[in-house]
C-alpha positions as CSV (number, residue, x, y, z in Angstrom):
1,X,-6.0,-10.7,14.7
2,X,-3.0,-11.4,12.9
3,X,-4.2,-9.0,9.3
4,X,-4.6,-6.6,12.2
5,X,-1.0,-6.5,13.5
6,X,0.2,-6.7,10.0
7,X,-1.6,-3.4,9.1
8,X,-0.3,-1.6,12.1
9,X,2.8,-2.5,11.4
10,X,2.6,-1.5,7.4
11,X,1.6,1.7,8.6
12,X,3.6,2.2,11.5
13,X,6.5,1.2,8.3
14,X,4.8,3.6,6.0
15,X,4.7,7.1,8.9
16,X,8.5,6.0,10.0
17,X,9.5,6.4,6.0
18,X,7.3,9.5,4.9
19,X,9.0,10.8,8.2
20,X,12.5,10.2,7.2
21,X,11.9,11.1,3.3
22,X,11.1,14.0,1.1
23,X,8.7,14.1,-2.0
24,X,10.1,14.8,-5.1
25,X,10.2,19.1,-5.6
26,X,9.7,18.6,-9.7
27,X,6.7,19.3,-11.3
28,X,4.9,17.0,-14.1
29,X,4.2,19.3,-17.0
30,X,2.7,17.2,-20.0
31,X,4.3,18.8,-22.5
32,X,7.7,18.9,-21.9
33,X,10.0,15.3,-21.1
34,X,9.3,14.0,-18.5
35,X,10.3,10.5,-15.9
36,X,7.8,8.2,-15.6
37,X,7.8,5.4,-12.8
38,X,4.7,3.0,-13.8
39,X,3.9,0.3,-11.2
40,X,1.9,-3.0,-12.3
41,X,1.0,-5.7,-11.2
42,X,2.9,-8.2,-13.4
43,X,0.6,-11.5,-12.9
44,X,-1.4,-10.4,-16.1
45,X,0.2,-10.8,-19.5
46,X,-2.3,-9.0,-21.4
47,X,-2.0,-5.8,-18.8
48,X,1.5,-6.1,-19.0
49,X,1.7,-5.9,-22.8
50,X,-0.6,-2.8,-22.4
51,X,2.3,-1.6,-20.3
52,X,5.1,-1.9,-22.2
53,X,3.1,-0.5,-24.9
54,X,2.2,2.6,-23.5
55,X,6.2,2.7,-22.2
56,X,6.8,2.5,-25.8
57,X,4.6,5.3,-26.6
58,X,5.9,7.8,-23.9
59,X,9.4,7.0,-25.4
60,X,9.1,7.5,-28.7
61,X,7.4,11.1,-27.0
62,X,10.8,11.7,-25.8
63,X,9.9,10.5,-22.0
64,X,12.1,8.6,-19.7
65,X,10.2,5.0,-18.2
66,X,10.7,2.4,-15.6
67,X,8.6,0.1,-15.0
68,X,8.4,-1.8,-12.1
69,X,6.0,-4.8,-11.8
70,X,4.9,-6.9,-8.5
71,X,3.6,-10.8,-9.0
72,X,1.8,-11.7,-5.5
73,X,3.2,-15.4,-5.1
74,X,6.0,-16.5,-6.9
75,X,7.9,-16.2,-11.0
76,X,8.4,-19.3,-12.3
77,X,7.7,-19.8,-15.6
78,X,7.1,-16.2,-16.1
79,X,9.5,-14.1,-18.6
80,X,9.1,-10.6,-18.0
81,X,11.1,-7.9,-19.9
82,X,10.9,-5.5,-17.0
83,X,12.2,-5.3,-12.9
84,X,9.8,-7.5,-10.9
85,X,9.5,-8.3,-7.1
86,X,7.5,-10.9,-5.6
87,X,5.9,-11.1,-2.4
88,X,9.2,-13.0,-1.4
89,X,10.5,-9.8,-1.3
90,X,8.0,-8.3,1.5
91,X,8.8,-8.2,5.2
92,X,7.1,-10.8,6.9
93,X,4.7,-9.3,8.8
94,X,4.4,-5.7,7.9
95,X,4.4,-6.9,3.7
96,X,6.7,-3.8,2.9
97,X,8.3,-3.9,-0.1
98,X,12.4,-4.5,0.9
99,X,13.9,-6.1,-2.1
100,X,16.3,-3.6,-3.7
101,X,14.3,-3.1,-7.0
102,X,11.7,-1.7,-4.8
103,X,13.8,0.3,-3.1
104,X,15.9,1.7,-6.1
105,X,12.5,2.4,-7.5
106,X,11.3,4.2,-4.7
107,X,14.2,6.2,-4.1
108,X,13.9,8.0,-8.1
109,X,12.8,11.2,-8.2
110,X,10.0,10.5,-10.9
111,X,8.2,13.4,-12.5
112,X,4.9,11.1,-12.3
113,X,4.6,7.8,-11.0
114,X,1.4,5.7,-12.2
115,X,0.3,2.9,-10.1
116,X,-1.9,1.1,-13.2
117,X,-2.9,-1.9,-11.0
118,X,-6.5,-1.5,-11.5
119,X,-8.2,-5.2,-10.8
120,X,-6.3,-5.1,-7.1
121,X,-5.0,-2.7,-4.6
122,X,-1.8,-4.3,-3.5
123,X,-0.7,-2.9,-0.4
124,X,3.2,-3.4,-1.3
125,X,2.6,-1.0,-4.3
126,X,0.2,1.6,-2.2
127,X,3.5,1.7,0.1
128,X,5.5,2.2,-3.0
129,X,3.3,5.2,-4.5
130,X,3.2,6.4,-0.9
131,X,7.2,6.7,0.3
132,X,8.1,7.5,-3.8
133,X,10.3,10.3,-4.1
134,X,7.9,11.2,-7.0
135,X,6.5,14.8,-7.5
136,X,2.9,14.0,-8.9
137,X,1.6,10.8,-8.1
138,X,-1.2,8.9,-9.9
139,X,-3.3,6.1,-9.7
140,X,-6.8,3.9,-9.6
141,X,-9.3,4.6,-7.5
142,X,-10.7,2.2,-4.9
143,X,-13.8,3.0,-3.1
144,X,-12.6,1.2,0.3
145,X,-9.0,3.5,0.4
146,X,-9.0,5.7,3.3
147,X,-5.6,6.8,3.0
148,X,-4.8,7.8,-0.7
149,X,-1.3,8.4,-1.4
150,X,-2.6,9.6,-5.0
151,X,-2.7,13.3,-6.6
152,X,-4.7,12.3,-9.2
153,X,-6.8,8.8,-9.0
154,X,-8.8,7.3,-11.9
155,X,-12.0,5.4,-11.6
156,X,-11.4,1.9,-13.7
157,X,-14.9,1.4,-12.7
158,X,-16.1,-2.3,-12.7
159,X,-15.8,-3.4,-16.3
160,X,-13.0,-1.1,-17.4
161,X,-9.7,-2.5,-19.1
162,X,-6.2,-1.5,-18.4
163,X,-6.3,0.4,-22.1
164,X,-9.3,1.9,-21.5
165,X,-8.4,3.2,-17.6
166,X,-4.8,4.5,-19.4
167,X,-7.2,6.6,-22.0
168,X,-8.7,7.8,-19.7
169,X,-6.1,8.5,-17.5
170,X,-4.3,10.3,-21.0
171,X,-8.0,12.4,-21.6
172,X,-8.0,13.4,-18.0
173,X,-4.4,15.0,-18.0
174,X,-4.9,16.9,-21.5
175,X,-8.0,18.3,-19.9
176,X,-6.4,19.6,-16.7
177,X,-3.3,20.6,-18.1
């Protein structure tokens, strides 16, 4: 009963903020710079070195990056080299994001956002993708989301790796574009 109120009242969060906001009116186009927003879910070290790798790579291509990573529970003992929120900063019931790192990040006008958490949909970074102020909007996809705030979603399938979903993420955009 009580996941059930929650829901309502992420969603009933979510409609109020698409309402009041306004996608991004930029256009990704991979081969020019571009701003990248990545979302990950920070609890992994060996998907967040995969991360900041593939940060590093879209740099050195000239691209702007922010990362913005989300550890359901709490930090300690974690050193992350990237802006983190924790599920300390979700409202209590409705579990939307509304720390101001999640805000500041949803309020960028990204050229593409990438939500590369693949092993879990968290709903905090599903509310993220949804209310971003991004233009093109990308991410994994889950075979239980009815309402996909995605442009473009990826299969990670069951066995796939972070690296593996990115390269194919990478394949997938040089083929459509």
């Amino acid at each position: 009963m009580l996941e059930a109120i929650g829901t309502y009242l992420f969603e009933k969060e979510k409609q109020k903020r698409l309402r009041q906001g306004s996608r991004g009116v930029g256009s990704f186009q991979p081969h020019r710079k571009n701003h990248y927003g990545l979302l990950i879910d920070a609890s992994h070290p060996d998907d967040r070195n995969v991360v900041l790798a593939f940060s590093e790579q879209l740099r050195r291509e000239g691209n702007r990056v922010k990362i913005l990573g989300f550890v359901d529970g709490k930090m300690e003992g974690l050193s992350i080299s990237f802006d983190v929120f924790t599920s300390a900063d979700l409202a209590r019931f409705s579990k939307v994001p509304k720390g101001p790192l999640a805000e500041t990040f949803m309020d960028q006008p990204f050229d593409v956002l990438i939500n590369m958490s693949i092993r879990e949909n968290h709903k905090a970074l599903e509310y993220i993708c949804s209310v971003s102020k991004a233009s093109f909007r990308i991410g994994p996809w889950y075979e239980d989301h009815r309402n996909n705030p995605y442009d473009l979603c990826v299969d990670a399938g069951t066995m796939a790796t972070l690296r593996e979903w990115i390269n194919e993420l990478m394949h997938t955009l040089q083929k459509i574009y």
